[in-house]
TIRO-2110 file (N, C-alpha, C; in Angstrom, 1 decimal):
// TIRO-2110
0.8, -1.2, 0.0, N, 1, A
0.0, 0.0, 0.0, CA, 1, A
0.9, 1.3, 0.0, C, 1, A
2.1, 1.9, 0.8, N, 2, A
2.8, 2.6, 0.9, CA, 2, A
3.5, 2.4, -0.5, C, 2, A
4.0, 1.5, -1.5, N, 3, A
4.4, 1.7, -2.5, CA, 3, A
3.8, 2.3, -3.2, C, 3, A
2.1, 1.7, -3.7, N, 4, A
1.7, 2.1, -4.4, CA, 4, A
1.5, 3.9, -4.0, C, 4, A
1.0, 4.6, -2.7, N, 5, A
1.1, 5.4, -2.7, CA, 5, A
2.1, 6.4, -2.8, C, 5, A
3.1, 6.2, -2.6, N, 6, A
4.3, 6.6, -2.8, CA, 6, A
4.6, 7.0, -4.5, C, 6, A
4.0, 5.8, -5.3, N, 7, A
3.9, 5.8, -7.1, CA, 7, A
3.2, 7.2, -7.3, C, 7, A
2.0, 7.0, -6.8, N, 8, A
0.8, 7.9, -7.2, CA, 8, A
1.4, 9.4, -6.7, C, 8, A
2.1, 9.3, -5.8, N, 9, A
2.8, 10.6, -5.3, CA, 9, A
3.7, 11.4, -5.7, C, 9, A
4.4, 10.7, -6.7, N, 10, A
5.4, 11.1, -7.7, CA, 10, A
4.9, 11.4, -8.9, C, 10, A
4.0, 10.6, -9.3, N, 11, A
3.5, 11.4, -10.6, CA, 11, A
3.1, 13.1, -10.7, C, 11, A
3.2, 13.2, -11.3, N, 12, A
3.3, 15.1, -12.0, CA, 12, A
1.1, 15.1, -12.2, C, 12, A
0.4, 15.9, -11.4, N, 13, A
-0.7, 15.9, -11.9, CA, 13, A
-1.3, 16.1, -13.4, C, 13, A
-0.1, 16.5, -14.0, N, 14, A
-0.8, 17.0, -15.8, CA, 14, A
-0.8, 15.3, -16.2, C, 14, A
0.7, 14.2, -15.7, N, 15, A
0.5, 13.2, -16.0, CA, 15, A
-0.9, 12.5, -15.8, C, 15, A
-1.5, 12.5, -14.4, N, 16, A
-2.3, 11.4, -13.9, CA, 16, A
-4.2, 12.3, -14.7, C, 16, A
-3.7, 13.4, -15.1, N, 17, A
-4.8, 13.8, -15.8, CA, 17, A
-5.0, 13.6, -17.1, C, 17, A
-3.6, 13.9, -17.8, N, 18, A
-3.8, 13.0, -19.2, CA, 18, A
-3.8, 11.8, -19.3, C, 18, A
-3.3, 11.0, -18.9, N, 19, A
-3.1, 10.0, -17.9, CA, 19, A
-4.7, 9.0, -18.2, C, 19, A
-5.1, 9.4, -17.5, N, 20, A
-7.1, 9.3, -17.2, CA, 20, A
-7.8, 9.9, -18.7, C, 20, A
-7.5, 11.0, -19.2, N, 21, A
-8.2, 10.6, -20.5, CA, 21, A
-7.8, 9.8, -21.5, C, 21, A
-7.1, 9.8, -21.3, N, 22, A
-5.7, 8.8, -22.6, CA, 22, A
-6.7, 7.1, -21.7, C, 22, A
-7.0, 6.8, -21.1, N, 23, A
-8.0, 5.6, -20.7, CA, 23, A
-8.9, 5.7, -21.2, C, 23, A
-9.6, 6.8, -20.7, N, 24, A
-11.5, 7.1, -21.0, CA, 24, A
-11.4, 6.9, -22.9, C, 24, A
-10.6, 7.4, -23.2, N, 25, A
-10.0, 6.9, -24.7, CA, 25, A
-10.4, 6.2, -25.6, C, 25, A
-9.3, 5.3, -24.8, N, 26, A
-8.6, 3.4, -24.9, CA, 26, A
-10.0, 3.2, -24.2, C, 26, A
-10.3, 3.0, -23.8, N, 27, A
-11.9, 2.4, -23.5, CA, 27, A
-12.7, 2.6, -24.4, C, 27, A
-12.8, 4.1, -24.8, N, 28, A
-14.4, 4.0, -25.7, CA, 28, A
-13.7, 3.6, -26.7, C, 28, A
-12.7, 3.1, -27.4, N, 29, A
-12.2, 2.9, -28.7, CA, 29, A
-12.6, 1.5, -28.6, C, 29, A
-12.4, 1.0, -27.6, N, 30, A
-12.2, -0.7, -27.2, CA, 30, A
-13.8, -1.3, -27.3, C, 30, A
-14.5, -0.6, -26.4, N, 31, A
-16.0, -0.8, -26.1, CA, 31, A
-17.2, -0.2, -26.6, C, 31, A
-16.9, 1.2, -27.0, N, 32, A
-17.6, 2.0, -27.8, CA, 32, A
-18.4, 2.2, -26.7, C, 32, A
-18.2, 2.3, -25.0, N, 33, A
-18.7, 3.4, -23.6, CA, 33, A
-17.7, 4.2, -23.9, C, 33, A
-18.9, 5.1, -23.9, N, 34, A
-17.7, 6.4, -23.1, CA, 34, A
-18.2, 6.6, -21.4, C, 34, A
-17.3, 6.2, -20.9, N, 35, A
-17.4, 6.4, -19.1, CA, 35, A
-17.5, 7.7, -18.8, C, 35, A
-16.7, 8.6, -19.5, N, 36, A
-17.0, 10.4, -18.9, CA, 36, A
-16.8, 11.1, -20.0, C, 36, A
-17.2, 12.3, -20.2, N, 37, A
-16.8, 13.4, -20.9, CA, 37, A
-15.2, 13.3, -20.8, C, 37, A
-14.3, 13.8, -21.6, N, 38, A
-13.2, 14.0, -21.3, CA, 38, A
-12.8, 15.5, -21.4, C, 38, A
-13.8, 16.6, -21.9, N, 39, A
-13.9, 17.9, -22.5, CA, 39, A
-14.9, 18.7, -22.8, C, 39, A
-15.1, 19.9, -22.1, N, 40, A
-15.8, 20.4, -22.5, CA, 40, A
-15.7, 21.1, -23.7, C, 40, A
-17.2, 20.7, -24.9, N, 41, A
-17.1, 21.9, -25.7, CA, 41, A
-18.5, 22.6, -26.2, C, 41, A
-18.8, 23.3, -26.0, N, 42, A
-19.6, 24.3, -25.9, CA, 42, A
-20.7, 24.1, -24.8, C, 42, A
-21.6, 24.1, -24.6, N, 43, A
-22.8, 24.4, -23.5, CA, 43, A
-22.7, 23.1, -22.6, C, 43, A
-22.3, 21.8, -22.8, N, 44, A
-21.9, 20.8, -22.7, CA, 44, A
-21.2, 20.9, -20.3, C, 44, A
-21.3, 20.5, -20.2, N, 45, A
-20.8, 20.4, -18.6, CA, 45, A
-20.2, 19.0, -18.4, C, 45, A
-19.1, 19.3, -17.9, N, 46, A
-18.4, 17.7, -17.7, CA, 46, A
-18.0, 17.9, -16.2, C, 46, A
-18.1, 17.1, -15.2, N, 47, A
-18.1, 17.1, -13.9, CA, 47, A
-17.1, 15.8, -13.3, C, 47, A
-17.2, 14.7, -13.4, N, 48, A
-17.1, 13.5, -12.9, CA, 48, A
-15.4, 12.9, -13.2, C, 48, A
-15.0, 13.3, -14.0, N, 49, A
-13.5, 13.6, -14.5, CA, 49, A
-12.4, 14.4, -13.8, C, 49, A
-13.1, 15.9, -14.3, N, 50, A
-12.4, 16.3, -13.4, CA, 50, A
-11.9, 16.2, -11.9, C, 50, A
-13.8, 16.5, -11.1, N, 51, A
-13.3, 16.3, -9.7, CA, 51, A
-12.4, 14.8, -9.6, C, 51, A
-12.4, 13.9, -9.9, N, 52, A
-11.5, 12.6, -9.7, CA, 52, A
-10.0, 12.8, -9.7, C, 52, A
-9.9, 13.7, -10.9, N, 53, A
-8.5, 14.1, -11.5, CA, 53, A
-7.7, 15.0, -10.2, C, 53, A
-8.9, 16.1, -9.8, N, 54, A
-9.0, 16.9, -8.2, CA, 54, A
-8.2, 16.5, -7.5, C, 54, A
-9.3, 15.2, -7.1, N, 55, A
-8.9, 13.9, -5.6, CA, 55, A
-7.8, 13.5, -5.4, C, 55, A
-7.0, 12.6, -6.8, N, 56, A
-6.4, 12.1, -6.7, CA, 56, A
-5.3, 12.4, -5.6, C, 56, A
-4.3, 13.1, -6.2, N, 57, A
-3.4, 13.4, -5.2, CA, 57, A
-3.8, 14.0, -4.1, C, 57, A
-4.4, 14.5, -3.6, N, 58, A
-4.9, 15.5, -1.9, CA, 58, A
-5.0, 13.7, -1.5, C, 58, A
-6.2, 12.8, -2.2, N, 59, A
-6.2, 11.6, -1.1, CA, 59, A
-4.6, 10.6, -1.5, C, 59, A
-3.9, 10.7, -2.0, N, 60, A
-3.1, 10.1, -1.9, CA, 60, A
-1.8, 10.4, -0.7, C, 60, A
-1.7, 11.9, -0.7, N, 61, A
-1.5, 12.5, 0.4, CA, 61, A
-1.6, 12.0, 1.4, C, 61, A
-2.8, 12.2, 2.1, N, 62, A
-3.3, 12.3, 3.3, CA, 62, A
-3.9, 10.6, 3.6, C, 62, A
-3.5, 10.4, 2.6, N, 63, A
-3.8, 8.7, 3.1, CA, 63, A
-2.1, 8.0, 3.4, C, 63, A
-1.2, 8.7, 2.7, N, 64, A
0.2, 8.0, 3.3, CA, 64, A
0.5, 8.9, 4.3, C, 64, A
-0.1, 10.5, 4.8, N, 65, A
0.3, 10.8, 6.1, CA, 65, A
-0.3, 9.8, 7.0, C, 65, A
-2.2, 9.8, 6.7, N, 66, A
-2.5, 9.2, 7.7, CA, 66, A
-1.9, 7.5, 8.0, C, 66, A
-1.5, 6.7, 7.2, N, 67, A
-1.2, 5.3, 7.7, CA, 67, A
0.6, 5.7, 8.2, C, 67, A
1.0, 6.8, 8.1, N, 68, A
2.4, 7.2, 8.4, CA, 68, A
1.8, 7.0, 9.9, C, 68, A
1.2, 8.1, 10.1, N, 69, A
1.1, 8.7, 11.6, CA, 69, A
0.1, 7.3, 12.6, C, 69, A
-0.3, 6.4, 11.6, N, 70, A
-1.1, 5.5, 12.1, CA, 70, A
0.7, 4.5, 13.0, C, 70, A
1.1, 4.2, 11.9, N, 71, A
2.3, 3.6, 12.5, CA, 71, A
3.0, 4.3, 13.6, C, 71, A
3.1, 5.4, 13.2, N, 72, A
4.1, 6.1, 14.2, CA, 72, A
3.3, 6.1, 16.1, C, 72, A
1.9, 5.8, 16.0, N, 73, A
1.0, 6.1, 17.4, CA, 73, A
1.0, 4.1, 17.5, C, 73, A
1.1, 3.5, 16.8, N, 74, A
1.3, 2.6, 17.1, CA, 74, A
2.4, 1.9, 18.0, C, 74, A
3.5, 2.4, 18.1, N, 75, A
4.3, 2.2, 18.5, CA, 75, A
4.6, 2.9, 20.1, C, 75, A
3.9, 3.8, 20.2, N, 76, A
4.5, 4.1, 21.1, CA, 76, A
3.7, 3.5, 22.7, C, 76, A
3.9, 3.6, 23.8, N, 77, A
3.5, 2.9, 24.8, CA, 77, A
2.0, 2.9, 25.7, C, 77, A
1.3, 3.7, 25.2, N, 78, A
0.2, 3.8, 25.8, CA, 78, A
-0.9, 2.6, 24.9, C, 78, A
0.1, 2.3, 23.4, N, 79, A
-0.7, 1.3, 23.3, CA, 79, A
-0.8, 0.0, 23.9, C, 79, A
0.4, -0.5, 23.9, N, 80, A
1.0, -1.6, 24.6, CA, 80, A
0.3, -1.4, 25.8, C, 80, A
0.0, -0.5, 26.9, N, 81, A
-0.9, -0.5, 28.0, CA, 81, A
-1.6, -1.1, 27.7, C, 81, A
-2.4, -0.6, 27.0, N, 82, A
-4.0, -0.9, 26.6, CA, 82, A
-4.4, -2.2, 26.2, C, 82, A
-3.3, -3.1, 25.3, N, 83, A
-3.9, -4.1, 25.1, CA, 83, A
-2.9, -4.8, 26.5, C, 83, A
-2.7, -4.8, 27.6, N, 84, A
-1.8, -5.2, 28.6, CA, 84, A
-3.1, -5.4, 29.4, C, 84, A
-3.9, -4.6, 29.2, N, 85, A
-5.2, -3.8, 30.2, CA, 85, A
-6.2, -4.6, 29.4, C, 85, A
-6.0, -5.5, 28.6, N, 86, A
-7.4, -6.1, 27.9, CA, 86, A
-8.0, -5.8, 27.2, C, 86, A
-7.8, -4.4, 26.5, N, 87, A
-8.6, -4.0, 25.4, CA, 87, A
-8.8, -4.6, 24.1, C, 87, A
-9.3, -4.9, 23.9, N, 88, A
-9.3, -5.5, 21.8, CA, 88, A
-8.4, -5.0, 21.0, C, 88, A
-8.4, -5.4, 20.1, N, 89, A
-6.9, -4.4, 18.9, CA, 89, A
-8.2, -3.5, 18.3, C, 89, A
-9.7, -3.9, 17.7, N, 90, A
-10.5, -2.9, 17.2, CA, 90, A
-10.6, -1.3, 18.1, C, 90, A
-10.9, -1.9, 19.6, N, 91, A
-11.3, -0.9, 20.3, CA, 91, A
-10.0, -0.1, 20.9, C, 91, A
-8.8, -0.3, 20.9, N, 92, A
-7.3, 0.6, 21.0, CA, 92, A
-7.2, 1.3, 19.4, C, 92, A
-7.9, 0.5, 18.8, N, 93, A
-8.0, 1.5, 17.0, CA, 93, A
-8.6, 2.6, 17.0, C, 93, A
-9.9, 2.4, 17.5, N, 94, A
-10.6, 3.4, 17.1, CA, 94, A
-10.7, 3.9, 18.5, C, 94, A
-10.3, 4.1, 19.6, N, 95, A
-10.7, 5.4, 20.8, CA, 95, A
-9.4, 5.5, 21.2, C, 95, A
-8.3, 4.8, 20.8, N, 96, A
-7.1, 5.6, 21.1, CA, 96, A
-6.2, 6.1, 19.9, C, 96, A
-5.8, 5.2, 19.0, N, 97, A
-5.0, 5.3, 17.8, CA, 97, A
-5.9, 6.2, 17.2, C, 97, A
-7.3, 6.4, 16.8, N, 98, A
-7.7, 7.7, 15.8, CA, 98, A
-8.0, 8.5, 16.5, C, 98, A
-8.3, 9.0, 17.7, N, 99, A
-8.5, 10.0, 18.0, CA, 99, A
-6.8, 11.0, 18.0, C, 99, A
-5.7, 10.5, 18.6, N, 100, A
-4.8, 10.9, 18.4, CA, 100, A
-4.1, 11.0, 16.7, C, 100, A
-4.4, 10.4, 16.0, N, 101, A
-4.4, 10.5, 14.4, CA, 101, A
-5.0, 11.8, 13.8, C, 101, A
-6.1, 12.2, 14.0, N, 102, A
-6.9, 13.1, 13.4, CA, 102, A
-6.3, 13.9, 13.7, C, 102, A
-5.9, 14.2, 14.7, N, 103, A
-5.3, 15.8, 15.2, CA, 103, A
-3.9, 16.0, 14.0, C, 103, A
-3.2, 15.0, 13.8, N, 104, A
-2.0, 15.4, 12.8, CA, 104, A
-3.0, 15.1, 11.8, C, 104, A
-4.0, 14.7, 11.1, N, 105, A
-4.6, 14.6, 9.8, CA, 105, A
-5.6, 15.9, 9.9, C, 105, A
-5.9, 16.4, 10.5, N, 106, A
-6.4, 18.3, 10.2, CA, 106, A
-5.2, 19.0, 10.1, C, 106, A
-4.3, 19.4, 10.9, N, 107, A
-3.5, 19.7, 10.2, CA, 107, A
-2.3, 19.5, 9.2, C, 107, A
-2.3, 18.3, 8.8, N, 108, A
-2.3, 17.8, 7.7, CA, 108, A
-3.1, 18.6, 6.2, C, 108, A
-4.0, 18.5, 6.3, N, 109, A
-5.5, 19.1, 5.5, CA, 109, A
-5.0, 20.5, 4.9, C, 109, A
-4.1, 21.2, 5.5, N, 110, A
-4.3, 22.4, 5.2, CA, 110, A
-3.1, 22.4, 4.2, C, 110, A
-2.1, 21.7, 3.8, N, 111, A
-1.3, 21.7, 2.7, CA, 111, A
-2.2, 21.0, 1.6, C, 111, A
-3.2, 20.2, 1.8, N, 112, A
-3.9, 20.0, 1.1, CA, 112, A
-4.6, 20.9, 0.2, C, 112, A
-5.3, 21.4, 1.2, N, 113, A
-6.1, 22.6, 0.4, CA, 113, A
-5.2, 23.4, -0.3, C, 113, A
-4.0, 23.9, -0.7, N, 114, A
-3.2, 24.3, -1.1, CA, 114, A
-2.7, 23.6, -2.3, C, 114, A
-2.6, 22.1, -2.5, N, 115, A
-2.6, 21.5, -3.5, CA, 115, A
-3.2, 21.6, -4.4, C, 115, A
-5.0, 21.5, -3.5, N, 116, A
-6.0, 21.4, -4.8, CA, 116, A
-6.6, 22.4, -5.2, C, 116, A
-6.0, 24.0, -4.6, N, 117, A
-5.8, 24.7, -5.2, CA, 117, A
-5.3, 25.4, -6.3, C, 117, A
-3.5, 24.4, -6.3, N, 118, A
-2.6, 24.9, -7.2, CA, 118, A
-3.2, 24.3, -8.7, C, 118, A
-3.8, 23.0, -8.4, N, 119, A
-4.4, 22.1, -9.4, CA, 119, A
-5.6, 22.3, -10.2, C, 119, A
-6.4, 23.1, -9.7, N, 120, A
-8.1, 23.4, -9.8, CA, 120, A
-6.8, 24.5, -11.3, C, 120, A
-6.4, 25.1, -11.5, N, 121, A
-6.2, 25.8, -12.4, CA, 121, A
-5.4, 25.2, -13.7, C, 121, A
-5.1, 24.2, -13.4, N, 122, A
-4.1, 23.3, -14.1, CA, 122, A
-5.7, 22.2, -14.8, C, 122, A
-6.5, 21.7, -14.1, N, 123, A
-7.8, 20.8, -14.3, CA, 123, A
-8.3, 21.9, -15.1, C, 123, A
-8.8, 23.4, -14.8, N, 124, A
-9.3, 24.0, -15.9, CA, 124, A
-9.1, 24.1, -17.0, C, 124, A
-7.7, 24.3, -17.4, N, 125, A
-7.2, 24.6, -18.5, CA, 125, A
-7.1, 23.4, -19.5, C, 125, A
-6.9, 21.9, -18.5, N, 126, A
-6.8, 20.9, -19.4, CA, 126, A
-8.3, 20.5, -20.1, C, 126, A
-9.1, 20.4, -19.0, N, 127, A
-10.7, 19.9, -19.4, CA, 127, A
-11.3, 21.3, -20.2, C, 127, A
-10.7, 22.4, -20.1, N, 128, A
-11.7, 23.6, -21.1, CA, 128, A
-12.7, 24.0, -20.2, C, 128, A
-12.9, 24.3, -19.1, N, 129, A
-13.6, 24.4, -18.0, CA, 129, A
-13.5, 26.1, -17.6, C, 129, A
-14.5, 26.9, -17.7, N, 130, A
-14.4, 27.9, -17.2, CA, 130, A
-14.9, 28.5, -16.2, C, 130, A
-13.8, 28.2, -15.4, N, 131, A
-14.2, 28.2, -13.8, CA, 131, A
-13.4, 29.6, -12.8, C, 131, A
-13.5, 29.1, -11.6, N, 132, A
-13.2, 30.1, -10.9, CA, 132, A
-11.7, 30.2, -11.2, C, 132, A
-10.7, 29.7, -11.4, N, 133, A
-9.7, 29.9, -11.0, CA, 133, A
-9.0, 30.5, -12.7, C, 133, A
-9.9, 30.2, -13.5, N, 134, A
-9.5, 30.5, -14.8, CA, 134, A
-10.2, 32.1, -14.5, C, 134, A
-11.5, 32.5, -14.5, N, 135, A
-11.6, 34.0, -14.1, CA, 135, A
-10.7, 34.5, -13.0, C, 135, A
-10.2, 33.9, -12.3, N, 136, A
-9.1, 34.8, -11.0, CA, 136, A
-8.0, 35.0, -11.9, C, 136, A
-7.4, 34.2, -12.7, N, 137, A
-6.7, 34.3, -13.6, CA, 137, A
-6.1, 35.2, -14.7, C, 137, A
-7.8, 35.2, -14.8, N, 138, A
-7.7, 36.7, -15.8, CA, 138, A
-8.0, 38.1, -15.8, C, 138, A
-8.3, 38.2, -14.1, N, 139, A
-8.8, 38.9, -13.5, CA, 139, A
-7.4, 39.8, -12.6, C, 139, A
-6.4, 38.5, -12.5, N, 140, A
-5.0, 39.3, -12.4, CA, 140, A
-4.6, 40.3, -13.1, C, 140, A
-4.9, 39.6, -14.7, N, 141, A
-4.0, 40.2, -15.8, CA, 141, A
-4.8, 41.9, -15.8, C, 141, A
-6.2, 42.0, -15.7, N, 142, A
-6.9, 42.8, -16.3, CA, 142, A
-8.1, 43.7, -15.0, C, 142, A
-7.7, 43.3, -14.0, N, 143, A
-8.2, 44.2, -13.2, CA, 143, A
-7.8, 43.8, -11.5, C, 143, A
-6.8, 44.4, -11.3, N, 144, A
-6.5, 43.6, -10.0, CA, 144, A
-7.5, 43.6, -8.2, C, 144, A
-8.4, 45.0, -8.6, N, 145, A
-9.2, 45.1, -7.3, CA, 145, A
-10.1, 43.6, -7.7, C, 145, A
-10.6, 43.1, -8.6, N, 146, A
-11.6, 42.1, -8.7, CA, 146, A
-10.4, 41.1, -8.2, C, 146, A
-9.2, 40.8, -8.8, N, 147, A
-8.2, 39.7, -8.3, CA, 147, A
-8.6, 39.8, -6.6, C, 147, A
-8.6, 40.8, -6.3, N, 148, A
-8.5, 41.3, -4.8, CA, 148, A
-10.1, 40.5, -3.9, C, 148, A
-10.6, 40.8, -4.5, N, 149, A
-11.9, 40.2, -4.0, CA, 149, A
-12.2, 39.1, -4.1, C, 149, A
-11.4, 38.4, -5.1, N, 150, A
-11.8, 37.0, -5.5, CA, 150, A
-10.5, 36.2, -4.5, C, 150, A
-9.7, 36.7, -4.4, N, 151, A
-8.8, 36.2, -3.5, CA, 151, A
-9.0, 35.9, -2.2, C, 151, A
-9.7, 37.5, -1.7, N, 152, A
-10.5, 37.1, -0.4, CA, 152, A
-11.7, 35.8, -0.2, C, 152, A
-12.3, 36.3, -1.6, N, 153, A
-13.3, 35.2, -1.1, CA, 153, A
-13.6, 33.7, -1.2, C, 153, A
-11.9, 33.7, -1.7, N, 154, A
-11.0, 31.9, -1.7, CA, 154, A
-11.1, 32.1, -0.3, C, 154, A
-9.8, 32.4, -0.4, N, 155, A
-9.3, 32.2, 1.3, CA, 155, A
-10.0, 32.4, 3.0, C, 155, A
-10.6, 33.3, 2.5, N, 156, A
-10.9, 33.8, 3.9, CA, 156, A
-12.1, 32.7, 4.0, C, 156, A
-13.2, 32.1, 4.0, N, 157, A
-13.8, 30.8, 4.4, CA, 157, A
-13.4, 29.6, 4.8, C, 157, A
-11.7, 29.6, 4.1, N, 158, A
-10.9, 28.0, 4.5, CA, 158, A
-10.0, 28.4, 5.6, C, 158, A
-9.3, 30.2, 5.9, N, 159, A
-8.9, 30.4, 7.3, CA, 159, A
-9.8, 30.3, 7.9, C, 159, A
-11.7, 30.6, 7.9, N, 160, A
-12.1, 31.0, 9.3, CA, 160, A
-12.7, 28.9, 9.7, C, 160, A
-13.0, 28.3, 8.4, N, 161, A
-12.9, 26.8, 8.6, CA, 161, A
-11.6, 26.2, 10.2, C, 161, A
-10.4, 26.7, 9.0, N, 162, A
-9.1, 26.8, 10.4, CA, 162, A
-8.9, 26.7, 11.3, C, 162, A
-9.4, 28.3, 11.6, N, 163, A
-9.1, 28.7, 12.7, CA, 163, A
-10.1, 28.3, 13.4, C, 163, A
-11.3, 28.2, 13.1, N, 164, A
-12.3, 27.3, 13.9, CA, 164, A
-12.1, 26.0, 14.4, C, 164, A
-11.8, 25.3, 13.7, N, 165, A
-10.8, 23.9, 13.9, CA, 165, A
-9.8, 24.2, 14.9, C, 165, A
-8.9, 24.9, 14.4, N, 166, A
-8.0, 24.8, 15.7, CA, 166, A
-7.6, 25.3, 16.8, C, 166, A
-8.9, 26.1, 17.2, N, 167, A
-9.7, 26.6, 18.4, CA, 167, A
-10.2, 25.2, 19.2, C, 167, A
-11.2, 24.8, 18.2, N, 168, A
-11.8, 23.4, 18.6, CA, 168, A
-11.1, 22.5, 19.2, C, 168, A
-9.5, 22.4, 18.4, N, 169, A
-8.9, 21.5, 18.5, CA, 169, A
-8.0, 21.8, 20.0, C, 169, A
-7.5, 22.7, 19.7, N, 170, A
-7.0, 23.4, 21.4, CA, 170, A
-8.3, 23.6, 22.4, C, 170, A
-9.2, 23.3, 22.3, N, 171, A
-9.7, 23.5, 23.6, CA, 171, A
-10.3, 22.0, 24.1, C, 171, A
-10.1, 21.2, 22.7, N, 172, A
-10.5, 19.9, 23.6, CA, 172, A
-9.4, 19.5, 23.9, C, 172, A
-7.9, 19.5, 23.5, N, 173, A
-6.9, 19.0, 24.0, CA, 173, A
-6.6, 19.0, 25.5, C, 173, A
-6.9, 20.6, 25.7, N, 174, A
-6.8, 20.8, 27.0, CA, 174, A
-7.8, 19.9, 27.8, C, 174, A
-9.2, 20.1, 27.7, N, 175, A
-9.7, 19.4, 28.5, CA, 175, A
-9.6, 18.3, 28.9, C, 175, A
-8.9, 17.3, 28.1, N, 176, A
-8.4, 16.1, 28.0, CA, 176, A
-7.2, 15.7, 28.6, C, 176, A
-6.4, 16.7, 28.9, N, 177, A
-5.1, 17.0, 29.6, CA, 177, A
-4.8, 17.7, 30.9, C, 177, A
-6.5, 18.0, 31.6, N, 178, A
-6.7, 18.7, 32.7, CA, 178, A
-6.8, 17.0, 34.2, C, 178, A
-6.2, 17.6, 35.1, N, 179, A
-6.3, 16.4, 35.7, CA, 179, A
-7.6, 17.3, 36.7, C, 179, A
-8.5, 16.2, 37.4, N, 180, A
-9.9, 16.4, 37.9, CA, 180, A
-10.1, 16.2, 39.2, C, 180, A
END
């Protein structure tokens, strides 16, 4: 599993996008299905491609952080307690190993968002998609107060996501770390 993720991690996303239609392709040529749009052209909306194309890497990501960080809490000694103490291997999984997981997989998340960021503009251009990141785009070149606005109103709903999160996340740590 780590190889294969590791594979998917190195590829270049223009590859794993051409990649994917160069199949959708080789399939309809083979079967005469076509499984998805590969392009939009004219009034036409193609959906199901792209976001996949999206996914790929963000979950490839965050699926070798999370079985990283799965190993790494495995090892350390409060597990060994636990199953010393009689616990099951299911029930040391899921109320000790993921609760301590998630906390590095949200912050994890936020290089993410950053990924499928860089990518949403790289997906537009290849699928013919005229989307947001292609208007922010052109919106640099040719009026920068709109760049300005469109910028904000990227970002600023995934900081206040954030910082809500990691408010959340600091105030249950504490509670959890308070002795009673």
């Amino acid at each position: 599993m780590s190889r294969l993720l590791d594979g998917l991690d190195a590829l270049p996303d223009v590859f794993i996008v051409v990649l994917l239609q160069l199949f959708i392709i080789w399939l309809y040529k083979q079967t005469g299905f076509l499984l998805f749009d590969i392009y939009l052209l004219g009034e036409d909306r193609i959906y199901v491609l792209p976001i996949v194309c999206l996914a790929v890497l963000p979950v490839t990501y965050l699926l070798k952080h999370f079985i990283y960080q799965l190993r790494q809490e495995e090892s350390k000694p409060y597990i060994a307690f636990s199953y010393s103490k009689g616990f099951s291997k299911p029930y040391t999984l899921w109320v000790h190993l993921f609760r301590n997981v998630w906390i590095h997989f949200f912050y994890h998340s936020k290089p993410v968002f950053l990924l499928m960021l860089s990518n949403l503009l790289i997906i537009e251009l290849l699928f013919n998609i005229h989307g947001f990141m292609k208007a922010l785009l052109f919106a640099s070149t040719t009026s920068p107060p709109a760049f300005l606005v469109g910028m904000v109103l990227l970002v600023l709903p995934f900081y206040t996501i954030y910082a809500f999160g990691s408010l959340c996340l600091k105030t249950w740590l504490k509670e959890g770390t308070t002795v009673e």
